[in-house]
C-alpha positions in Angstrom: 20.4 -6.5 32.6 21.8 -9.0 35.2 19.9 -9.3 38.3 18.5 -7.5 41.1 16.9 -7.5 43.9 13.6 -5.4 45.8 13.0 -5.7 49.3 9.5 -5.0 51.2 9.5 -4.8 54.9 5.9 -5.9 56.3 5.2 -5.2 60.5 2.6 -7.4 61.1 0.8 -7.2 64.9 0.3 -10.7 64.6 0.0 -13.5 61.8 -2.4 -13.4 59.5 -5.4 -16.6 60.0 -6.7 -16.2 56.3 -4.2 -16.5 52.9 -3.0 -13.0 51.4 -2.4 -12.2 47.8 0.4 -10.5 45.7 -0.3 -8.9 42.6 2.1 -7.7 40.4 0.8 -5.1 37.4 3.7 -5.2 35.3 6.9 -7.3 35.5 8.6 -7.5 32.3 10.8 -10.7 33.1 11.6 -13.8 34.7 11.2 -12.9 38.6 10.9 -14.8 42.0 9.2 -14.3 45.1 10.5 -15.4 48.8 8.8 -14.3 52.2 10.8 -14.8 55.1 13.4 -16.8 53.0 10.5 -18.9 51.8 10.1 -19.1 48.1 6.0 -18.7 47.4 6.5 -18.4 43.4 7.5 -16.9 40.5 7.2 -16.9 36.7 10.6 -18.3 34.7 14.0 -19.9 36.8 17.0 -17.8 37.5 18.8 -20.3 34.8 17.7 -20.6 31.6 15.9 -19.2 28.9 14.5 -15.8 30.3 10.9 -15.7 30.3 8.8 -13.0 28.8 5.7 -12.0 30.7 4.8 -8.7 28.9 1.8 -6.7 30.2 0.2 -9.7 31.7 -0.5 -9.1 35.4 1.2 -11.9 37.8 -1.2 -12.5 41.0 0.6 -14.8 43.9 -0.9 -16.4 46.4 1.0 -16.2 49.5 0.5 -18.8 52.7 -0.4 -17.1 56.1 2.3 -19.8 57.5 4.8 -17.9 56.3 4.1 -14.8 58.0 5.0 -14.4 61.8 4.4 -11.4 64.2 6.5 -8.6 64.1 8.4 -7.5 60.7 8.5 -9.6 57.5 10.4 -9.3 54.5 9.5 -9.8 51.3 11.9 -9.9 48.7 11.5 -9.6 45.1 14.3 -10.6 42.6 14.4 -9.8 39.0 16.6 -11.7 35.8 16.8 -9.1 33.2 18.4 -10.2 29.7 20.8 -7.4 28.0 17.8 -6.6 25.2 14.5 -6.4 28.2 13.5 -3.7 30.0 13.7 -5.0 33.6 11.1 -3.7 36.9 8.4 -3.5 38.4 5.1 -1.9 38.8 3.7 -0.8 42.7 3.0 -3.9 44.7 -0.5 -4.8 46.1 -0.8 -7.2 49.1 -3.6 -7.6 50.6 -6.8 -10.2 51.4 -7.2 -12.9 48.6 -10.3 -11.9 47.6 -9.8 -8.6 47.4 -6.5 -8.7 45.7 -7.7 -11.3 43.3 -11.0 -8.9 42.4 -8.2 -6.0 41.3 -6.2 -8.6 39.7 -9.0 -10.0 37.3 -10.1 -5.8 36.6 -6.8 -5.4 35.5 -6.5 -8.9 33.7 -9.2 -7.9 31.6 -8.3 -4.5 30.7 -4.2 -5.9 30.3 -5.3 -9.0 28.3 -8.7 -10.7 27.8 -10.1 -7.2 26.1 -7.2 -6.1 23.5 -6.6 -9.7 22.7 -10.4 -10.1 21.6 -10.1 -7.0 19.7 -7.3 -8.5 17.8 -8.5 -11.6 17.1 -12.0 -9.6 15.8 -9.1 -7.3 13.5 -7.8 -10.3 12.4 -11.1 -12.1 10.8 -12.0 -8.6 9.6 -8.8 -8.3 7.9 -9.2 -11.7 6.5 -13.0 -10.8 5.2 -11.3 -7.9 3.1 -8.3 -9.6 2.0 -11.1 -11.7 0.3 -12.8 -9.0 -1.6 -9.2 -8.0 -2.6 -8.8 -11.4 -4.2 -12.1 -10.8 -5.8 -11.3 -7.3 -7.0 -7.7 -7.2 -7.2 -8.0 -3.6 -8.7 -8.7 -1.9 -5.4 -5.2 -1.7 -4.0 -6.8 -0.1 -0.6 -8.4 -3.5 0.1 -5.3 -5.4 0.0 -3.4 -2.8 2.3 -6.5 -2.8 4.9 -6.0 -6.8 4.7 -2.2 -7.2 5.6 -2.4 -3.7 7.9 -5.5 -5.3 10.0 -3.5 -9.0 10.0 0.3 -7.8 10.7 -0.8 -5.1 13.3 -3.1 -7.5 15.8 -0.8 -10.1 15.5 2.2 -7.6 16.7 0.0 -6.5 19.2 -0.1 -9.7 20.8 3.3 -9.1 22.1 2.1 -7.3 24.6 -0.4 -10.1 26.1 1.9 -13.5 25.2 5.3 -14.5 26.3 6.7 -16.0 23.5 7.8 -19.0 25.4 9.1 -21.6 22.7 10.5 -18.6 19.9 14.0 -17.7 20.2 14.5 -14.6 21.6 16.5 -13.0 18.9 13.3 -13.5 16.3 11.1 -12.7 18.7 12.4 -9.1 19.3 13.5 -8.7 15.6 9.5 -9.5 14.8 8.4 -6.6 17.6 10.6 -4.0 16.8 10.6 -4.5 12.8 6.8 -4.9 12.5 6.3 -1.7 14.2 7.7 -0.4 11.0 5.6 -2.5 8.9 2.5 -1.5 10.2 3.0 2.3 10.0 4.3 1.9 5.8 1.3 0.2 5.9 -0.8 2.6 6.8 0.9 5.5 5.5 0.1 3.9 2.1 -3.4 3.1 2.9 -4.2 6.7 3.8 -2.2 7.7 0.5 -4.6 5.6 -1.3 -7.3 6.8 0.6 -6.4 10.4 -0.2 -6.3 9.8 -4.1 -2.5 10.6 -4.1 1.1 9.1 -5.3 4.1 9.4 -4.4 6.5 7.7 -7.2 9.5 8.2 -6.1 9.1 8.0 -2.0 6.8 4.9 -1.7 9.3 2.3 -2.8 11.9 3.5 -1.1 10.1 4.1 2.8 8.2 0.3 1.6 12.0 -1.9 1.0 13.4 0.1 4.2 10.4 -0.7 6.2 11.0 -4.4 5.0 14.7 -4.7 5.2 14.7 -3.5 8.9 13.4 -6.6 10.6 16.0 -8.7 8.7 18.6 -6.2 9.6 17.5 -6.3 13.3 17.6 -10.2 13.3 21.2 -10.4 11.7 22.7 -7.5 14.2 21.2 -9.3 16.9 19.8 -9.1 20.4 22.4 -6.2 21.8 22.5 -4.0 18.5 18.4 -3.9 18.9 18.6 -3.3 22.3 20.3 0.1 21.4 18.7 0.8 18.6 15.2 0.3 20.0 14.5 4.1 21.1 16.1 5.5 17.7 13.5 3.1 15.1 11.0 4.1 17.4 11.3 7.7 17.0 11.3 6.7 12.8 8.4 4.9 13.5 6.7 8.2 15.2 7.5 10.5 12.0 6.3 8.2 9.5 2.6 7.8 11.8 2.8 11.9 11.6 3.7 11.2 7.7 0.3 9.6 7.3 -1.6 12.3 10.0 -0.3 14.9 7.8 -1.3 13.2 4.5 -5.0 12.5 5.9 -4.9 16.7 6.7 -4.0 17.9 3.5 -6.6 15.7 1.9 -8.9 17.3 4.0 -8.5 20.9 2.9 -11.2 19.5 0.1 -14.6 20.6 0.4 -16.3 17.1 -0.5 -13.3 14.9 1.6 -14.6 17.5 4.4 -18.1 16.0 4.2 -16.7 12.2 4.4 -17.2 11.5 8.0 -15.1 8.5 7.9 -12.1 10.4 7.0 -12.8 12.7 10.6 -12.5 9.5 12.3 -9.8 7.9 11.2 -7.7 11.4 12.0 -9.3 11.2 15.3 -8.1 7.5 15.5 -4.5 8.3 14.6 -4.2 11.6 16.7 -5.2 9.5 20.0 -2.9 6.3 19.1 0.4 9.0 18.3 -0.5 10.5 22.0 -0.4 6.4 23.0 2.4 6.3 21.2 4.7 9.2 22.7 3.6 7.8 25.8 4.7 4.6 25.4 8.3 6.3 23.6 8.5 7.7 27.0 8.2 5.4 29.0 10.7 3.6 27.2 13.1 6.1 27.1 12.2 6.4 31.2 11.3 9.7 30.9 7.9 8.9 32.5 8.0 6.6 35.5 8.3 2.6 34.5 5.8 0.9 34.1 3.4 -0.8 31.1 4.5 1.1 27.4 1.4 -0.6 26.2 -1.4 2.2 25.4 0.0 1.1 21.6 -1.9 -1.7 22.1 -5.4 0.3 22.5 -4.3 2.3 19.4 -4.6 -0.4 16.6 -8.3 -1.1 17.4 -9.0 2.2 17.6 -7.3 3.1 14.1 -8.8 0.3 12.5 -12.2 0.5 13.5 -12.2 4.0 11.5 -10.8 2.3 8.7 -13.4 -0.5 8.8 -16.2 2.7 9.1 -14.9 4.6 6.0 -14.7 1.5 4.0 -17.7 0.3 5.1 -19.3 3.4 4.2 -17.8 4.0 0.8 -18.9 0.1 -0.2 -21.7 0.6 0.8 -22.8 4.0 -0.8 -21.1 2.0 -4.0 -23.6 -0.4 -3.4 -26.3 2.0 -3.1 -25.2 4.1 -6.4 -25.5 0.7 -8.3 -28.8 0.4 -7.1 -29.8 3.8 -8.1 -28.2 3.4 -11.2 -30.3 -0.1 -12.0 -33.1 2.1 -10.8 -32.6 4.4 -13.7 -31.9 1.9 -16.5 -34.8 0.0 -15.4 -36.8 3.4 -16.3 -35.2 3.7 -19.1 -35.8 0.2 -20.0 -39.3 0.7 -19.3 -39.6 4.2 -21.4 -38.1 2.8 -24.0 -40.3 -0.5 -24.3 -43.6 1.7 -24.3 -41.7 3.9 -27.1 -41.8 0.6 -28.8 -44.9 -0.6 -28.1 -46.5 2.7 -29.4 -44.1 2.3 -32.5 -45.3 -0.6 -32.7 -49.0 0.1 -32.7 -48.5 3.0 -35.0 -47.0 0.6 -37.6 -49.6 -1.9 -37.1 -52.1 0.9 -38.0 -50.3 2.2 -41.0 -50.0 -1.3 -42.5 -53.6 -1.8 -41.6 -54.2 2.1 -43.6 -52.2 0.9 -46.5 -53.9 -2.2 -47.1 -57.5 -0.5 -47.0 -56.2 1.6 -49.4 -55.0 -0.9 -51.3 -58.4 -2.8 -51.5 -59.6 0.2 -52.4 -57.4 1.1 -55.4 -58.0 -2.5 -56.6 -61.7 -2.0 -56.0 -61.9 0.9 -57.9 -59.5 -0.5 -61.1 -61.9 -3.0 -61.5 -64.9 -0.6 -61.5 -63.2 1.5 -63.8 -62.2 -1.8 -65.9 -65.9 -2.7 -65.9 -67.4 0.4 -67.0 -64.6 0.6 -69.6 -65.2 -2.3 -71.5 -69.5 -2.0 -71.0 -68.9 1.5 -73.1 -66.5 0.4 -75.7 -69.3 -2.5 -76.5 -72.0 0.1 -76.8 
């Protein structure tokens, strides 16, 4: 935390005739730029509130009047806050265009693409949360809904500022979500799995939730310390859920459920994202962007949107083999009546010709009677 300061020494034959370019991959924090003494930008004021700037890459255009033959410094300084990770990423300086062609490449890979797959989680999430409402039954629905919502908005963290939220809620909301996210899905492949656990859910599901609260009341330096220990919490309880999702599929017909392959491939890939980004911010890898986490939630949620997909829809397709049948049925058993039907018809229509018969032949029989008696 505090400030500091990185210095660049350019030799330049001679000045340059056309503008240069500065891009910055990662800088975590409020930071200025000066060439020659000169200041050519920055993001944030050395006074202040400290600016966030996350993953997003920082291009600066740098005027060819401020260069001059012979060696040029470039100085760099940082403002770090006690709870931010403060440095930098390798430079690159070079040729406008050419610097500004890597910058948008890297733009769109740091920013334009996860932030479109978030918003895209977020209306999916939405879209279930709805059949939840409908069908407040199915508990998976509901978890899918507020995992898909809470996890792309967390992961936004790593694309926006936060300019205008205090910082103490800000961090509280990044560090305690994490949490959040991974009861979440823990319960969802619980769910998924056909299995309960009474006594453990409640208690992992109020910790997860008292955590963020507990971060925000201890405040910015207690979560700076803290940060590495919750994250390593946060790692066991996504291997919880890996090794829920296994056991479930020791079972032959789970082992024929596609879906359930690749959401274990989805959460194997995002916990190697994950340990990566735990490394990084425990520097045991060099510094730089901990943000493969943010690839990880489309990933893990696109599986999850496959195998519910797939078992609505094969519910959708068992109804309509099951209307199938009873319309057979319904259709059997109509010509069993109809037949029935006919067969009573001709009974009634036997019974009455016997009938006429029998009155026929009491009449003859009356007839004859009476013609011998009077002879």
């Amino acid at each position: 935390s505090g400030y500091g300061w990185y210095r660049v020494r350019l030799q330049a034959n001679e000045a340059p005739a056309h503008s240069l370019a500065l891009m910055i991959g990662m800088v975590g924090t409020t930071y200025a730029v000066y060439l020659n003494g000169v200041d050519v930008g920055g993001a944030g004021g050395m006074a202040g509130e400290i600016r966030r700037n996350g993953g997003v890459p920082q291009l600066l255009v740098l005027p060819p009047q401020a260069f001059h033959a012979g060696e040029n410094l470039l100085d760099l300084r940082l403002r770090v806050a006690p709870n931010l990770r403060g440095g930098i990423t390798p430079l690159l300086l070079g040729p406008r265009e050419t610097v500004s062609a890597a910058f948008e490449r890297l733009y769109f890979w740091r920013v334009t693409l996860p932030r479109s797959a978030n918003v895209a989680l977020i209306v999916a999430g939405l879209l279930v949360g709805l059949l939840w409402l409908r069908r407040p039954g199915q508990r998976i629905y509901g978890l899918f809904a507020a995992l898909a919502v809470l996890w792309s908005l967390r992961n936004f963290h790593y694309s926006f500022t936060g300019q205008g939220i205090p910082s103490r809620l800000w961090e509280a909301f990044v560090l305690g979500s994490l949490g959040v996210v991974l009861m979440l899905l823990w319960l969802f492949v619980l769910r998924l799995a056909g299995r309960r656990m009474p006594r453990a859910e409640p208690l992992v599901t109020w910790i997860c939730l008292a955590v963020p609260l507990g971060f925000f009341a201890l405040g910015e330096q207690a979560m700076s310390r803290l940060r590495l220990p919750w994250y390593g919490v946060c790692v066991a309880l996504g291997v919880a859920a890996i090794a829920v999702l296994v056991v479930h599929l020791r079972d032959a017909n789970a082992r024929r459920r596609p879906g359930l392959w690749a959401i274990l491939g989805a959460m194997l890939v995002t916990l190697g994202f994950g340990l990566h980004d735990y490394a990084v911010s425990a520097n045991l890898l060099p510094w730089g962007g901990a943000a493969w986490m943010a690839f990880g939630a489309p990933l893990v949620l696109a599986a999850l949107v496959f195998t519910l997909a797939g078992d609505y829809f094969n519910a959708i397709e068992a109804a309509g083999r099951l209307n199938e049948t009873l319309e057979q049925r319904v259709a059997e058993r109509t010509r069993e009546l109809d037949a029935s039907y006919e067969r009573m018809a001709q009974l009634e229509r036997a019974a009455a010709v016997a009938q006429e018969r029998e009155r026929l032949m009491r009449d003859i029989h009356d007839g004859v009677g009476s013609q011998l008696i009077t002879a």
